[in-house]
Structures are given as C-alpha cells and as structure tokens.
C-alpha positions in Angstrom: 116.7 78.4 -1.7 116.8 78.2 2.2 119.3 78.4 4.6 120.1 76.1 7.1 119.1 78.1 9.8 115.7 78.8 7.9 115.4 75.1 7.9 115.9 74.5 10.9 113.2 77.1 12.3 111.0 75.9 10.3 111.4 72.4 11.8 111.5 74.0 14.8 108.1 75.3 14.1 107.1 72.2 12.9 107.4 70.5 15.8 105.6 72.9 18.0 102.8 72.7 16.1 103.0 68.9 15.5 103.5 68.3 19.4 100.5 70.8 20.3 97.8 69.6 17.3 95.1 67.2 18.2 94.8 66.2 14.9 97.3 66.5 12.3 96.1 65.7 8.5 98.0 65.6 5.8 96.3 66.3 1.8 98.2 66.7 -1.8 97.0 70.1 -2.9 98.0 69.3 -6.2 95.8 70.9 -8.6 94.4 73.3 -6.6 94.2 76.9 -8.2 95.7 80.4 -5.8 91.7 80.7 -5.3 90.9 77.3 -4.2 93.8 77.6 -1.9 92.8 80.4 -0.2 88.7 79.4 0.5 90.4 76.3 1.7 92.3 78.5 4.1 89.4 80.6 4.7 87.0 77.8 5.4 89.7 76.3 8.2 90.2 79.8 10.0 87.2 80.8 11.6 87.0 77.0 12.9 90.5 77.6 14.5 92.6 75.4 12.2 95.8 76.1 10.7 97.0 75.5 7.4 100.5 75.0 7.1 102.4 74.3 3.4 106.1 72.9 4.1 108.3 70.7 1.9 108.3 66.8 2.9 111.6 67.1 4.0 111.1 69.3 6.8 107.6 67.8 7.6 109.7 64.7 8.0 112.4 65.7 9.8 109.6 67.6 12.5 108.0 64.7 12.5 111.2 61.9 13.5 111.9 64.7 16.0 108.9 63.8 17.7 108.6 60.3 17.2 105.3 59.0 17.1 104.6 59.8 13.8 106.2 57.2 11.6 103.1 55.9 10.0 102.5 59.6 8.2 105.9 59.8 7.1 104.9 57.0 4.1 102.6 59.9 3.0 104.9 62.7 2.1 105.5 62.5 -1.5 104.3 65.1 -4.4 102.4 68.3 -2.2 101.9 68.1 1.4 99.9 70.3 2.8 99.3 70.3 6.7 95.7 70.5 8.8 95.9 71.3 12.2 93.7 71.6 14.9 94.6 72.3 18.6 91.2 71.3 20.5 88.9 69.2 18.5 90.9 66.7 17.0 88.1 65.4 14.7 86.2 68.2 13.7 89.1 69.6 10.3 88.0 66.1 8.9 84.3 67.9 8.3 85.8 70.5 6.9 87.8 68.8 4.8 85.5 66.5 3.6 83.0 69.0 3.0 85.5 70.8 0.7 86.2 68.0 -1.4 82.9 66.8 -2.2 82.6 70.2 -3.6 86.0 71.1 -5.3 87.0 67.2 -5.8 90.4 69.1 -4.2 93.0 68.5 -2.1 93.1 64.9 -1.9 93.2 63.7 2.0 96.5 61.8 2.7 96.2 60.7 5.8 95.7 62.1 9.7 96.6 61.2 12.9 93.8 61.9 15.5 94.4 62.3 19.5 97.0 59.0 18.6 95.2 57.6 16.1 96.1 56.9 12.6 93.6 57.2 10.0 94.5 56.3 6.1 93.7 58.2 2.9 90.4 56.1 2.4 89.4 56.4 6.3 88.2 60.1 5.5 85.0 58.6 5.7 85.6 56.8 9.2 86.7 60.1 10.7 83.5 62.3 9.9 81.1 59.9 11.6 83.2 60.1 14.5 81.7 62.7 17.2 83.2 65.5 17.8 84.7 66.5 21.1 82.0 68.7 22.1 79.4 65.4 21.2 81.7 63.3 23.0 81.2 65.5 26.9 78.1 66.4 26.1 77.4 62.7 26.1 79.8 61.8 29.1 78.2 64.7 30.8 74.4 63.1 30.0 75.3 59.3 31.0 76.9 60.7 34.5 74.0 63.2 35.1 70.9 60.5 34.0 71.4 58.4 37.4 71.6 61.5 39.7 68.3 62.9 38.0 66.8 59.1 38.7 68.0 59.3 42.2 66.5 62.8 42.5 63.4 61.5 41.3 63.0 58.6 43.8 63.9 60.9 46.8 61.2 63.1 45.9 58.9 61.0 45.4 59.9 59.1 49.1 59.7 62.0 50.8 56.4 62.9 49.2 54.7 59.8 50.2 56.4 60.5 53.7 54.8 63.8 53.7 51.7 62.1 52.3 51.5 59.6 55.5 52.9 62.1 58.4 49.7 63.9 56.7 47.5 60.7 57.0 48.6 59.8 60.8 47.9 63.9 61.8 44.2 63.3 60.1 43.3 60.2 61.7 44.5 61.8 65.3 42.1 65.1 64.5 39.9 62.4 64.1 40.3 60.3 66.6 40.9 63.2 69.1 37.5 65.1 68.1 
C-alpha cells in the first residue's frame, strides 16, 4: 500500500511528464504476459518514449492538476498504461500500432496529440498522420521551391544579359574592323 507522500510524488511525477509529453496515449495492458510487457518497453526505448504504469487514480489526479486533459480521464478504467513521447508527438502511435497487429496486445485507449484528442478507434487516423520530421521537411520544401524558381530565372536573366553584352561586343569588332 502507498503512502500519501508516495502518492503524491508520484502525481507529482505525473504531471511533469504529462505537461512535457507531446503525445500522451493511454492502452489497457490487460492480458499482456511479463514478456510482452517488456518488448513493448523495449520496442518504445530506443525511439525515446516512455512507458509509465500508474493506477487510474493518480493518472487522474496528474491529469485534473493540469487541466486540459478531461477527455482522457473517461478512459481510465481496468489497466492504464501510459505512452509518452517528448518530441514527435505522432510517431508512439507507429509503434504501437505495429505492436498490436502483431501481439493483438495492449488495446489503444485513447491519446492526446500536440492538443488533440484522438479515441480508441482513431489509432488508425493517427498513423497516417506525418510525423514531425515529414511535417519540416515538407514546410522546409514548400518555402525553399520558390527561392530555387527565383534562382533559376535570375540565372537564366543574367545569362541572356551576358549572351547580348556578348552580341553588341561582336557586332562592334565587326563593325570596327
């Protein structure tokens, strides 16, 4: 049994990561054996997500602390078990979905993605999404595709003014000889 004051750190916790997380899903691990468990864990590591187990109480509770959360707080009944990710608010929902088409476990809950609420059938909605990374590199490419166009047109001006200072210097030569 937990103290209080274990409670409340772990709230405290809670809300540190809840406030920092990008994307923040929630899936029922029930049924999942101490092996499943842990290549789940190991599949979200190397990608930089966290895995955090925590009774819905205390999810709860971290997440009225912060506020803007209600719509996940529906979600936490039987097993919770919390996805995080820090920086690419999209990209756990790969992951996950990957892992259940081939363990048929945990079952995704619901997420909430830079603001957005997603629900327990949506898992499907969030994969397609690009990922951050996708996102800039296609910001990047729509803002960079005009300056290469204008690049091109000054070139090409300044060649044909080369072409005729070229053309005026040959017919003098001409003219002159």
């Amino acid at each position: 049994m937990l103290t209080r004051q274990q409670k409340a750190e772990i709230v405290e916790e809670l809300q540190d990561k809840l406030r920092r997380a990008r994307g923040i899903y929630l899936v029922d691990f029930v049924g999942m054996t101490v092996e499943e468990s842990r290549a789940f864990r190991k599949e979200l590591r190397p990608k930089g997500f966290e895995y955090k187990v925590a009774k819905n109480t205390l999810i709860r509770r971290a997440l009225q602390a912060l506020g803007d959360h209600e719509q996940l707080e529906k979600h936490l009944v039987g097993q919770t078990g919390l996805v995080l990710s820090y920086t690419d608010g999209v990209a756990p929902a790969r992951v996950l979905h990957e892992f259940i088409k081939r363990v048929e476990k945990p079952r995704f809950k619901a997420a909430v993605v830079e603001g957005h609420y997603f629900d327990g059938d949506q898992l499907g909605k969030l994969v397609a999404l690009p990922s951050r990374e996708e996102l800039i590199a296609s910001l990047l490419a729509s803002i960079q595709a005009p300056v290469v166009g204008l690049v091109s047109i000054l070139n090409a001006f300044l060649r044909d003014i080369a072409f005729l200072v070229e053309e005026v210097a040959r017919k003098q030569s001409g003219s002159n000889g």
